[in-house]
One Martini backbone bead per residue (centre of mass of N, CA, C, O) as a GRO file, in nm:
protein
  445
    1UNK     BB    1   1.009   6.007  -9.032
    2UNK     BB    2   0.704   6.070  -9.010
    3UNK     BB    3   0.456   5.920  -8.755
    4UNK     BB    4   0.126   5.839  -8.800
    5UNK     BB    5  -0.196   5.789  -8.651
    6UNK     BB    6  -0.461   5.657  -8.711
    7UNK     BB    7  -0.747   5.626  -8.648
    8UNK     BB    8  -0.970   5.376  -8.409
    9UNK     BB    9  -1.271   5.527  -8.305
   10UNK     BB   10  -1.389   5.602  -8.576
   11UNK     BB   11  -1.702   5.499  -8.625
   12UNK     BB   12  -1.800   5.462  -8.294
   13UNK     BB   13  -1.751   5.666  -8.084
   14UNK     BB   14  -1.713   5.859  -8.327
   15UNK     BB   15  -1.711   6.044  -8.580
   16UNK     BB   16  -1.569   5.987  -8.947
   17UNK     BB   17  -1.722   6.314  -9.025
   18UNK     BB   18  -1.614   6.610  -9.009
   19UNK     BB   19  -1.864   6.765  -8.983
   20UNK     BB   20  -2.078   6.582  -8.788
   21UNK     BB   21  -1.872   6.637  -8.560
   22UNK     BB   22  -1.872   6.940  -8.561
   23UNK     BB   23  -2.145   6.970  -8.492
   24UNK     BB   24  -2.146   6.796  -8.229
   25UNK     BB   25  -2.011   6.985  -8.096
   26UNK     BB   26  -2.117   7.243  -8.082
   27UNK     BB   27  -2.339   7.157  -7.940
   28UNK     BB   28  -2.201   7.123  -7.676
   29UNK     BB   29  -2.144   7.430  -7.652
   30UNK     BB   30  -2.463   7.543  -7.682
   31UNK     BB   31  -2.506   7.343  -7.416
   32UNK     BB   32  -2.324   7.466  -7.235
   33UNK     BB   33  -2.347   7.554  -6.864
   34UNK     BB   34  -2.109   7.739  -6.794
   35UNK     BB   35  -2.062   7.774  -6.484
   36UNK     BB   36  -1.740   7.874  -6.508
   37UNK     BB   37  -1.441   8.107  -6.494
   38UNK     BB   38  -1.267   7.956  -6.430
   39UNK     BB   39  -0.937   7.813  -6.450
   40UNK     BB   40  -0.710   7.527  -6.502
   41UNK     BB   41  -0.490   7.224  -6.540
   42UNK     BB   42  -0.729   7.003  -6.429
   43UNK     BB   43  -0.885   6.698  -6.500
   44UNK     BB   44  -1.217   6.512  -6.505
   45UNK     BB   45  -1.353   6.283  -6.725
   46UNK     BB   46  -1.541   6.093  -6.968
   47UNK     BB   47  -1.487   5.817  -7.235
   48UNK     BB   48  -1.720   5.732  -7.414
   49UNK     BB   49  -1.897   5.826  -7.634
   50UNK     BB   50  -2.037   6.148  -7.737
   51UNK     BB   51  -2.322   6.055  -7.712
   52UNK     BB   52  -2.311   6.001  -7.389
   53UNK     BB   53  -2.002   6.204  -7.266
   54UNK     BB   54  -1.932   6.468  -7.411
   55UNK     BB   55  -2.077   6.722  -7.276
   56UNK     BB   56  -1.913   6.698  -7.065
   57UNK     BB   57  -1.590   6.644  -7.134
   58UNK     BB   58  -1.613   6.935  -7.256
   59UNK     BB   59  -1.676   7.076  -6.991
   60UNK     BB   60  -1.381   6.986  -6.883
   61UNK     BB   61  -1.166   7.094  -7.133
   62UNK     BB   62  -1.270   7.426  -7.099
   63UNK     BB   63  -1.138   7.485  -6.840
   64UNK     BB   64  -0.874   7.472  -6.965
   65UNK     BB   65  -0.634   7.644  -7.003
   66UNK     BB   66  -0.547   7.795  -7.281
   67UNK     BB   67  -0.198   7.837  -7.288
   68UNK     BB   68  -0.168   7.575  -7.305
   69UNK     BB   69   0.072   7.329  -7.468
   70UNK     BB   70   0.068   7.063  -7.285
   71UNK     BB   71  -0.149   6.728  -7.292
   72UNK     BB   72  -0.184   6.484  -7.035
   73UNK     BB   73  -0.342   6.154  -7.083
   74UNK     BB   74  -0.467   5.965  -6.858
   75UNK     BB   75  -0.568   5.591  -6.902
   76UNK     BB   76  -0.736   5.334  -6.919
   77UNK     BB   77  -0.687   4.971  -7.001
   78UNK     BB   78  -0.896   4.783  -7.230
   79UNK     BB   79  -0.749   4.610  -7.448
   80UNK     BB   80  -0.452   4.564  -7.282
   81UNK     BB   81  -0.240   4.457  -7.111
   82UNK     BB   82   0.034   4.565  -6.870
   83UNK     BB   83   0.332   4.690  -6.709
   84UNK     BB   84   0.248   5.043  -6.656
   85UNK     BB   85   0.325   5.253  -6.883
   86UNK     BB   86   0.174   5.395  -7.201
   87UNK     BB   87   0.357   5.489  -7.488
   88UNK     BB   88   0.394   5.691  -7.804
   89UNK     BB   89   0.566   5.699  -8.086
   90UNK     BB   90   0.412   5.915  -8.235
   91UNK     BB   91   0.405   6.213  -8.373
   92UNK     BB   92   0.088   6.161  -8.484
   93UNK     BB   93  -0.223   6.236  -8.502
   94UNK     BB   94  -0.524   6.129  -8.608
   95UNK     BB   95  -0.841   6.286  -8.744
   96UNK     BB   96  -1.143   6.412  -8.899
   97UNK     BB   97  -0.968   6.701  -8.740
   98UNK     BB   98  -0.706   6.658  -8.769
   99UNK     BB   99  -0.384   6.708  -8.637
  100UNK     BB  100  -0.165   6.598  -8.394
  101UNK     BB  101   0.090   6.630  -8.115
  102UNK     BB  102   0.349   6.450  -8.014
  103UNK     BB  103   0.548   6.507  -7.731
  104UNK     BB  104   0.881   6.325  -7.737
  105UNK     BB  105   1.049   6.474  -7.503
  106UNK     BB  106   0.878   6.385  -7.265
  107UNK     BB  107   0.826   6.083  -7.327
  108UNK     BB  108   1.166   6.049  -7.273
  109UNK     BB  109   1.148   6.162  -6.980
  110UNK     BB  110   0.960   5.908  -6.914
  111UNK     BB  111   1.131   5.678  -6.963
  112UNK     BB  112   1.368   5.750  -6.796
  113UNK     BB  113   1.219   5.864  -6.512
  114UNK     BB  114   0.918   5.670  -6.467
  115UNK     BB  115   0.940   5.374  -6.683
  116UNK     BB  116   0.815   5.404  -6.945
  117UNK     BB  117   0.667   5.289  -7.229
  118UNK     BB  118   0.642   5.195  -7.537
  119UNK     BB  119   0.303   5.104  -7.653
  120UNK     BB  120   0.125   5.065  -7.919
  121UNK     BB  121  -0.034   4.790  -7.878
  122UNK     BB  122  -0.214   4.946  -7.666
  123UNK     BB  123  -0.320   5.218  -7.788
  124UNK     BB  124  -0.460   5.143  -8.089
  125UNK     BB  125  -0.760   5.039  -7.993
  126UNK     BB  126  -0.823   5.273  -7.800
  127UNK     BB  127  -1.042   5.505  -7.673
  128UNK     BB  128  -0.985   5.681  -7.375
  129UNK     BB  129  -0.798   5.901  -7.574
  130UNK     BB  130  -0.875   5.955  -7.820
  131UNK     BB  131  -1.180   6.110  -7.760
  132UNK     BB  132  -1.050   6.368  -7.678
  133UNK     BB  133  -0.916   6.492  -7.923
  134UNK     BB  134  -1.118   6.647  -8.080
  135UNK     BB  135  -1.184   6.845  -7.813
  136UNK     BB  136  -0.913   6.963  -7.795
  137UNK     BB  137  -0.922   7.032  -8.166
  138UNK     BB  138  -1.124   7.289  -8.072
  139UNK     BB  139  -1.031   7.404  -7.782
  140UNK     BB  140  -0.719   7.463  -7.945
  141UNK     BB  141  -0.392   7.591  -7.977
  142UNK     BB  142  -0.095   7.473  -8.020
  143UNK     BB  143  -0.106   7.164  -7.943
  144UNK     BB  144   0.038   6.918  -7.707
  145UNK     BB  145   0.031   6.515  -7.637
  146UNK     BB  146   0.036   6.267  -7.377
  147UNK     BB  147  -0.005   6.007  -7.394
  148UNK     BB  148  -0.113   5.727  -7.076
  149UNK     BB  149  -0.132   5.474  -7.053
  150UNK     BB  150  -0.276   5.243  -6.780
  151UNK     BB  151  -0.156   4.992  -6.599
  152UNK     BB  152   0.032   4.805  -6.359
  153UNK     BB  153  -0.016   5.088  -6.141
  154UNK     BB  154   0.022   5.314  -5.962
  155UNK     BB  155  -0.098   5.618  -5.833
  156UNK     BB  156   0.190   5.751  -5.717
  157UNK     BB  157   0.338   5.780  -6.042
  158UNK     BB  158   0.090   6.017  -6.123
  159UNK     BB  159   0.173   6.210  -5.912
  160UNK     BB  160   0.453   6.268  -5.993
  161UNK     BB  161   0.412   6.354  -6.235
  162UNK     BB  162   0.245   6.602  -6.198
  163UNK     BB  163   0.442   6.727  -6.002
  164UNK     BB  164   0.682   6.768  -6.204
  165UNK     BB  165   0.496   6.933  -6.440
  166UNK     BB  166   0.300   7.161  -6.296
  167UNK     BB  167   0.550   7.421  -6.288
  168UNK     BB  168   0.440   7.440  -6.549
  169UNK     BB  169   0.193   7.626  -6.723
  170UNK     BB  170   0.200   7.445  -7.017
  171UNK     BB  171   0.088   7.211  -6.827
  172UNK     BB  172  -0.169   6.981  -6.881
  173UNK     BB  173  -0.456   6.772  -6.708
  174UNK     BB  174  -0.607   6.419  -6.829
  175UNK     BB  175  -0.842   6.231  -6.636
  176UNK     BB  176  -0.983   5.911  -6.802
  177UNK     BB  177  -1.291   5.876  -6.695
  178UNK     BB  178  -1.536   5.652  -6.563
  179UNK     BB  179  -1.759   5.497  -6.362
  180UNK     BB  180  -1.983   5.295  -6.348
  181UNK     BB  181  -2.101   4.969  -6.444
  182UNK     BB  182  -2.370   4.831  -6.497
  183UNK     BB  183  -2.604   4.977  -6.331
  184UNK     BB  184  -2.856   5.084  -6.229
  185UNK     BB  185  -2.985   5.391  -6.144
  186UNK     BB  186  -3.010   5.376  -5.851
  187UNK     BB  187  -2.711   5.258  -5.788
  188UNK     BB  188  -2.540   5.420  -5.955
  189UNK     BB  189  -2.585   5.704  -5.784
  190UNK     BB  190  -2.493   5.599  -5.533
  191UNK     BB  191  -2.198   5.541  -5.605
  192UNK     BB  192  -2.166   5.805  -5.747
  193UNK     BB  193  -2.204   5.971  -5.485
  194UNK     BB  194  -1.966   5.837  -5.336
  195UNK     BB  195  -1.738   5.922  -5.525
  196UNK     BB  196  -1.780   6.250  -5.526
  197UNK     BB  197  -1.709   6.261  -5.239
  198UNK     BB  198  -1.408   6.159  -5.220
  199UNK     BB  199  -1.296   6.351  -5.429
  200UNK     BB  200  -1.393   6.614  -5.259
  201UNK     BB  201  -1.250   6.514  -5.000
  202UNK     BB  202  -0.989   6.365  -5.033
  203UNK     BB  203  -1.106   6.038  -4.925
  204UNK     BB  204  -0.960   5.786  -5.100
  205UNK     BB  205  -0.819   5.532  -4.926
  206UNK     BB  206  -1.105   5.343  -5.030
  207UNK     BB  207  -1.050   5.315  -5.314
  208UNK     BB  208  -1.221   5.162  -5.590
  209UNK     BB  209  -1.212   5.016  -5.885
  210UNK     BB  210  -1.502   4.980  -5.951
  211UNK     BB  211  -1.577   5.305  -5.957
  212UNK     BB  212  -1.367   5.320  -6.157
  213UNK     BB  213  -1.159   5.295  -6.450
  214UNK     BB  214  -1.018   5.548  -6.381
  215UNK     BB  215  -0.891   5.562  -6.068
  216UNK     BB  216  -0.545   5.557  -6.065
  217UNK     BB  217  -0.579   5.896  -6.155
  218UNK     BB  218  -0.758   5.984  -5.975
  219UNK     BB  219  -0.610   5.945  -5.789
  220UNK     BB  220  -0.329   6.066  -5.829
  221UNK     BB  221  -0.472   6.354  -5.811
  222UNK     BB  222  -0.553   6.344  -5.547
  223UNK     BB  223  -0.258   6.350  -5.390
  224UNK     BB  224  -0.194   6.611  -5.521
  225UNK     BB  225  -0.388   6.759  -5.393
  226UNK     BB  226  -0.351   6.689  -5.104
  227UNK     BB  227  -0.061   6.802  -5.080
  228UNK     BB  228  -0.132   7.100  -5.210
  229UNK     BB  229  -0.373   7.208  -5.085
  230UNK     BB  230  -0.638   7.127  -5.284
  231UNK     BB  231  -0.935   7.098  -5.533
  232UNK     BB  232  -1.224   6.901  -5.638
  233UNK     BB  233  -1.476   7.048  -5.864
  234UNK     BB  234  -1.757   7.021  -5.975
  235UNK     BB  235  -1.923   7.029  -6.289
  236UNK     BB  236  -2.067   6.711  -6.338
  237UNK     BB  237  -2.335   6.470  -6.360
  238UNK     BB  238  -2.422   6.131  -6.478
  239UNK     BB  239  -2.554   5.939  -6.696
  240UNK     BB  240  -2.677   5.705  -6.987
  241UNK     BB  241  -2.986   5.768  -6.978
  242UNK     BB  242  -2.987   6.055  -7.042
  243UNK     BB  243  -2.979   5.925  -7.373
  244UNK     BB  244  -3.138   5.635  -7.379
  245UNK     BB  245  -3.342   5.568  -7.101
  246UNK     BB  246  -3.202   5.319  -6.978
  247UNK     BB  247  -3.199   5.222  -6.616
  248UNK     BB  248  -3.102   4.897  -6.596
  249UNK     BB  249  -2.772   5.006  -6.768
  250UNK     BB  250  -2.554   5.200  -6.653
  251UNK     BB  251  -2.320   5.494  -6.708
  252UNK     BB  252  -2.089   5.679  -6.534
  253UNK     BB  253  -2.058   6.019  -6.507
  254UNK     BB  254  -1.783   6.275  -6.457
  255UNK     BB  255  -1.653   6.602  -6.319
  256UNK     BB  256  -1.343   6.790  -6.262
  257UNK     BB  257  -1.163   7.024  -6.117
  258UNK     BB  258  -0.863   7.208  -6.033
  259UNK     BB  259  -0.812   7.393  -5.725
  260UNK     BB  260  -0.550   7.615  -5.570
  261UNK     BB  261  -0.755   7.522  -5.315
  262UNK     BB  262  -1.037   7.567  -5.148
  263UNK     BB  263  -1.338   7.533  -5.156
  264UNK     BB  264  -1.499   7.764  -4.977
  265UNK     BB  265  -1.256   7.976  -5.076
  266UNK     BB  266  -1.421   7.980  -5.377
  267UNK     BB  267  -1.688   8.054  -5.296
  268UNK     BB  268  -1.606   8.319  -5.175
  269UNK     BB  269  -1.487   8.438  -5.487
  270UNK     BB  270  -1.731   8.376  -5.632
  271UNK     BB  271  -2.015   8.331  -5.425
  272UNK     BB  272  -2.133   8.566  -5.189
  273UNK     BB  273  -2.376   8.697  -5.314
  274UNK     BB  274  -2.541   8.413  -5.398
  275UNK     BB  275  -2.562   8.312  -5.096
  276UNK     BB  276  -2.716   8.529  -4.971
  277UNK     BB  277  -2.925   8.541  -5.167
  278UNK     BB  278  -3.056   8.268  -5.117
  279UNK     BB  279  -3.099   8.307  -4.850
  280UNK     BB  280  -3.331   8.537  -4.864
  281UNK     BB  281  -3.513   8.374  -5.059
  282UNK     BB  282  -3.548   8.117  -4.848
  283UNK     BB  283  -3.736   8.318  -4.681
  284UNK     BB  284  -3.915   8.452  -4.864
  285UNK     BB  285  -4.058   8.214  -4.981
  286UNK     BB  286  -4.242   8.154  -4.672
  287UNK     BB  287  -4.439   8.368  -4.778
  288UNK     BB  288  -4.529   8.292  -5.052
  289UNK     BB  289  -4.558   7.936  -5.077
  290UNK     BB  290  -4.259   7.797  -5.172
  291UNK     BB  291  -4.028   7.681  -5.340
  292UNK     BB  292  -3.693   7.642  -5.362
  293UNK     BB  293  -3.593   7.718  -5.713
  294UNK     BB  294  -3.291   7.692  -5.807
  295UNK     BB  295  -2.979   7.751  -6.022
  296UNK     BB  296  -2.655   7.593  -5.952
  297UNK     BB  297  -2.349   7.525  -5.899
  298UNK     BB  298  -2.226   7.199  -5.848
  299UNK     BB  299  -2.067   7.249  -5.617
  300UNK     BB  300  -2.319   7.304  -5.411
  301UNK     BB  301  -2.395   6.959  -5.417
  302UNK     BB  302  -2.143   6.943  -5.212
  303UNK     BB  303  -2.102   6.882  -4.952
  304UNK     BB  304  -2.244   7.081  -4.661
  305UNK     BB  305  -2.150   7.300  -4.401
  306UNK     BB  306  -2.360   7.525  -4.201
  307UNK     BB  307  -2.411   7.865  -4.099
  308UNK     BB  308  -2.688   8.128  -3.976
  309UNK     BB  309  -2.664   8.455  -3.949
  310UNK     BB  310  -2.911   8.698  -3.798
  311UNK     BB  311  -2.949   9.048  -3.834
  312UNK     BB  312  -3.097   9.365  -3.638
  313UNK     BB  313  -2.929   9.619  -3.560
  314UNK     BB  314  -2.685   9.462  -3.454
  315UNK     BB  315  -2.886   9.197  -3.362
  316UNK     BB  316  -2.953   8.934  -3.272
  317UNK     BB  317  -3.222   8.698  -3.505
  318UNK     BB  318  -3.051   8.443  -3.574
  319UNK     BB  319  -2.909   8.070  -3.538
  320UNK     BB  320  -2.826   7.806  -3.756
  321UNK     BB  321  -2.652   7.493  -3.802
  322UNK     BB  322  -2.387   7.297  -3.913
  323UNK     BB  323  -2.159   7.072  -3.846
  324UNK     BB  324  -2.205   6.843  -4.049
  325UNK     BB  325  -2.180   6.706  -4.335
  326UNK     BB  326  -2.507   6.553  -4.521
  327UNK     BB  327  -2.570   6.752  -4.735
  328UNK     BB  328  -2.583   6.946  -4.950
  329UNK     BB  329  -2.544   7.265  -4.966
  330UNK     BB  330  -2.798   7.427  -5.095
  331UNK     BB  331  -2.984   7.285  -4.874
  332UNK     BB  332  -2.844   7.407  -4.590
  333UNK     BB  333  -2.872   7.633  -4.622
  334UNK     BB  334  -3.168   7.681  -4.687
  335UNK     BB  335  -3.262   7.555  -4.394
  336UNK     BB  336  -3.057   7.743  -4.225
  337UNK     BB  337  -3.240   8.024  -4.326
  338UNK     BB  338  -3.516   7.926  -4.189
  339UNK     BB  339  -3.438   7.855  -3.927
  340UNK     BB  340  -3.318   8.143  -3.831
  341UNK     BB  341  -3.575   8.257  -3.878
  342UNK     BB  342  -3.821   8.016  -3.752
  343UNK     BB  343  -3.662   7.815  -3.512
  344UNK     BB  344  -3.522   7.993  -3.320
  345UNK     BB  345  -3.631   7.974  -2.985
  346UNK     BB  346  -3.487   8.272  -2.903
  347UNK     BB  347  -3.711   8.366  -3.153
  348UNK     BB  348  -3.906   8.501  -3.308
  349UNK     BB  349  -4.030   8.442  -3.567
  350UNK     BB  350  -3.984   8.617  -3.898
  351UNK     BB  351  -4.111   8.900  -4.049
  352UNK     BB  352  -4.158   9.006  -4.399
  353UNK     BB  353  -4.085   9.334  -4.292
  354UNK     BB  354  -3.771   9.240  -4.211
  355UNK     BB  355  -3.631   9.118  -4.429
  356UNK     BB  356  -3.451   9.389  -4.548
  357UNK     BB  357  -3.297   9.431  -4.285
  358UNK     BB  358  -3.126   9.177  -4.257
  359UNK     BB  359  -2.793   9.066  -4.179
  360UNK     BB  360  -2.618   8.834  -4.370
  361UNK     BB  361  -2.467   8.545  -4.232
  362UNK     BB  362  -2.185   8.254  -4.374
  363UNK     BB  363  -2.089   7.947  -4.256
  364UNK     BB  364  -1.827   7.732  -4.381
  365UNK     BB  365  -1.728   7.451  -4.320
  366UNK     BB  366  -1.472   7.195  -4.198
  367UNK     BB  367  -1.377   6.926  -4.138
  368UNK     BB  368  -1.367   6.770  -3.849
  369UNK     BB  369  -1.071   6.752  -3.608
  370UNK     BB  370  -0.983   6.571  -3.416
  371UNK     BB  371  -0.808   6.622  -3.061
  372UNK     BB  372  -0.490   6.513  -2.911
  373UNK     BB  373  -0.470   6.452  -2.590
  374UNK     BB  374  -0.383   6.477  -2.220
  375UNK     BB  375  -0.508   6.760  -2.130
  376UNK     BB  376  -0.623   7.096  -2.050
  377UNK     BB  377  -0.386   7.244  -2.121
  378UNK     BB  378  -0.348   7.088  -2.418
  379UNK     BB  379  -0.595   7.182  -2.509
  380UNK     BB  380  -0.510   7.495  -2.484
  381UNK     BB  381  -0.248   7.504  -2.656
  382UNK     BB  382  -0.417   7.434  -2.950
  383UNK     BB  383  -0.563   7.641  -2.923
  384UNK     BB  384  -0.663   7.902  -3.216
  385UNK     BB  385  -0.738   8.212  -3.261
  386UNK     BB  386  -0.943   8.290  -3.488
  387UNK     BB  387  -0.963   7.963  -3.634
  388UNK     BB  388  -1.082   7.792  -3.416
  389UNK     BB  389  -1.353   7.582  -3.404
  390UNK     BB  390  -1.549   7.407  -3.143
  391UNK     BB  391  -1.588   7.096  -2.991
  392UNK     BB  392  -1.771   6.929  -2.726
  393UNK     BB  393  -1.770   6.577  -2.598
  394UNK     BB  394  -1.996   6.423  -2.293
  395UNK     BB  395  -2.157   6.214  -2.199
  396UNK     BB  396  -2.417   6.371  -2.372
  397UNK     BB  397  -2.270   6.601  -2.435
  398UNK     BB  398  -2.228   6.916  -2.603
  399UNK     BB  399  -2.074   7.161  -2.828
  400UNK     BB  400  -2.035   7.498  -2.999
  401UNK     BB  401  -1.823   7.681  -3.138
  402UNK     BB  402  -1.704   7.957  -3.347
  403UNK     BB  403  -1.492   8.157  -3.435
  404UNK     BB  404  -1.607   8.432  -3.384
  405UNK     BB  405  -1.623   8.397  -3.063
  406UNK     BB  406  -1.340   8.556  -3.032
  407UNK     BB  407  -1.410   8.787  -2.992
  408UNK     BB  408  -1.541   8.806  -2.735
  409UNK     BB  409  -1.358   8.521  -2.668
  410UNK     BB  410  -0.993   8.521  -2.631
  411UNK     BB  411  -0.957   8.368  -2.390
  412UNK     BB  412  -0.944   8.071  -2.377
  413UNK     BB  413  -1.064   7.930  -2.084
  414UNK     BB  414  -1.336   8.116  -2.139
  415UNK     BB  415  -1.409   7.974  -2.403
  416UNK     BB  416  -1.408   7.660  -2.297
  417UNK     BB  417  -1.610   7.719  -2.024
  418UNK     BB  418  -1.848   7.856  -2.157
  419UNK     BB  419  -1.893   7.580  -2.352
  420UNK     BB  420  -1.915   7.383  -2.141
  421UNK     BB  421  -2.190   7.532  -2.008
  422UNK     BB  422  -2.327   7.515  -2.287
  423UNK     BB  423  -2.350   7.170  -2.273
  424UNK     BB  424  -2.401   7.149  -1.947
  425UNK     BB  425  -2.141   7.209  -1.783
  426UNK     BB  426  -1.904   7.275  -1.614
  427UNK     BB  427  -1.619   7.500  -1.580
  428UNK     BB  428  -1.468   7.213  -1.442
  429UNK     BB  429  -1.498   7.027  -1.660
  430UNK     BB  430  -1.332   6.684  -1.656
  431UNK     BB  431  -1.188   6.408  -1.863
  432UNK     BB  432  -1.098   6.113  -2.008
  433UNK     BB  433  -1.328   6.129  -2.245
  434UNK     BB  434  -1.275   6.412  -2.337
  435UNK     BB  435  -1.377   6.580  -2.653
  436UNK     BB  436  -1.213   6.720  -2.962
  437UNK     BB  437  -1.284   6.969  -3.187
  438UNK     BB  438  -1.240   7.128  -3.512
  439UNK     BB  439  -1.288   7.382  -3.748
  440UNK     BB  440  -1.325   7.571  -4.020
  441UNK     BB  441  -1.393   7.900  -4.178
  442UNK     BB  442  -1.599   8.097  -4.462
  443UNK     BB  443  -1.676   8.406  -4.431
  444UNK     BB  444  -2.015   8.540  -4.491
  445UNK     BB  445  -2.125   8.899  -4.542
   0.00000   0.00000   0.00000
């Protein structure tokens, strides 16, 4: 006899009549920012009531692969203790636009292999999974849920099913979670904008439960990505006064999806018009007395740094960028391609004439990693050409080449030296405190 469990927070989180709920995703379709182009096969998305959270929601729902055919629903349990992953023994579930499946196939491979159990008693009260359901039935066809509340479990757990699951292309996962609770708005802001940084550079050891009611979920994807480097990139983030307008306790939401490479990878496959027209506007915008006001993916908003370099009928006439990623990146290149027009001390400004003339790259740099060595031999035996950018630090003395600069100095030896001379130190200076660190670019011309 098929089992079906009728919907638990219909006429709570979102409507229980078919109609005014069908209106309202509607409504948040009429209204996607519809950012991204490309498909995904994981989301984090933000489990509010629909009128909070629900366009974020959609947003990370939708960019979902149409394809997919089983989606697995990771989420915190808050109304029920437990211990370990819960799934439902329902064969169907149900809601006020009609009925889904849960792949019972799975669920039983998930009991076997992973240690979970059915426990129907925690899932039945909770919002956390239900909540998504409306938007995947909008979204999808002929598609089942393998929903998984998430009691007293690793994060290490949620990556192994993820890692399990992810090679078959008909399986996509969405990590339902909210951000801060009941925090001012500027409050909220700042933690929230700290878990955003932590998700998409994916340096996570010191994530707080704090953070995040679904943190466990999000560490899980989060583990699973840096294992097989790939990036976390923003969808959207908000919190709950823009729905309400009080700002004294509000609710952090955000969504990001899983891309299958690194993030400036994707920059460079998808943006490299747009970043460059960036840089020419934001040239062009200080002779019309203007500030420069662009609409851009959420992406842009993630911490980035970059280099902007200026030619002139094949001379430079114009260098400047950022070593560390410190601010938004749309915020970065426009500063720095102002600065390459109009700061680099080796150059007059450039005049408003010579706009059209400039041939502008874009290099985004990847987070510096220490090198450790034990002289200087081996630290040329570590540097690789064409590939490392190297910053060279001591004693108050510093130098950066761009990996762009092996072009020009392809010798170990002579690259070294050259950069110690540019730091202010002699071609021949070492000691035990000299530091060097790496970083790669994404060359964008």
């Amino acid at each position: 006899m098929t089992k079906i469990k009728q919907p638990s927070v219909a006429g709570s989180f979102y409507s229980a009549d078919p109609k005014e709920l069908k209106k309202q995703i509607t409504n948040f379709a009429e209204h996607s920012k519809n950012y991204y182009e490309n498909y995904t096969r994981a989301v984090i998305v933000p489990h509010a009531g629909l009128i909070y959270s629900g366009r974020l929601a959609y947003e990370g729902i939708s960019q979902l692969d149409k394809n997919i055919k089983n989606i697995f629903i990771f989420a915190p349990a808050h109304r029920v203790g437990f211990d370990g992953l819960a799934l439902s023994s329902f064969d169907i579930w149900n809601t006020p636009l009609g009925n889904i499946n849960i792949n019972q196939e799975i669920n039983n491979e998930l009991k076997e292999k992973f240690n979970a159990n059915f426990i129907d008693e925690a899932l039945a009260p909770e919002h956390s999974i239900e909540i998504q359901v409306p938007l995947i039935q909008t979204l999808f066809e002929n598609v089942s849920i393998i929903p998984i509340l998430i009691g007293k479990e690793s994060p290490e757990k949620i990556k192994n099913i993820i890692e399990y699951y992810y090679p078959n292309k008909e399986n996509g996962f969405i990590i339902s979670s909210d951000l801060s609770h009941f925090l001012t708005d500027e409050k909220a802001k700042q933690i929230d904008t700290v878990t955003a940084q932590m998700i998409e550079s994916g340096n996570i050891e010191e994530f707080q439960y704090q953070q995040a009611c679904g943190a466990l979920g999000i560490v899980g994807l989060s583990l699973f990505s840096n294992e097989n480097n790939y990036s976390l990139i923003r969808i959207d983030m908000e919190n709950s006064s823009s729905t309400t307008g009080d700002k004294t306790s509000v609710v952090g939401y955000g969504c990001w999806f899983l891309y299958e490479g690194k993030t400036n990878d994707y920059l460079k496959k998808y943006y490299t018009k747009a970043i460059l027209d960036l840089c020419k506007i934001a040239i062009s915008s200080r002779f019309e007395n203007k500030e420069t006001q662009i609409k851009y993916p959420q992406v842009f908003n993630q911490l980035g740094a970059s280099f902007v370099t200026l030619e002139k009928n094949n001379h430079l006439r114009g260098c400047i960028g950022s070593i560390i990623a410190h601010r938004s990146l749309i915020l970065d290149i426009v500063s720095n391609a102002q600065n390459a027009a109009f700061k680099d001390p080796r150059f007059n400004p450039v005049e408003k004439s010579e706009v059209e003339q400039l041939q502008i790259a874009v290099s985004i740099l990847s987070e510096p990693k220490k090198m450790n060595f034990k002289d200087e031999e081996d630290l040329l035996n570590q540097m690789r050409p064409n590939i490392d950018g190297i910053i060279i630090k001591d004693k108050g003395y510093q130098a950066v080449y761009l990996p762009s600069v092996w072009e020009q100095l392809p010798n170990k030896k002579e690259f070294l030296n050259t950069l110690k001379i540019k730091a202010g130190l002699s071609a021949d200076y070492f000691s035990d405190t000299f530091e060097a660190y790496r970083f790669e670019t994404v060359y964008i011309k």
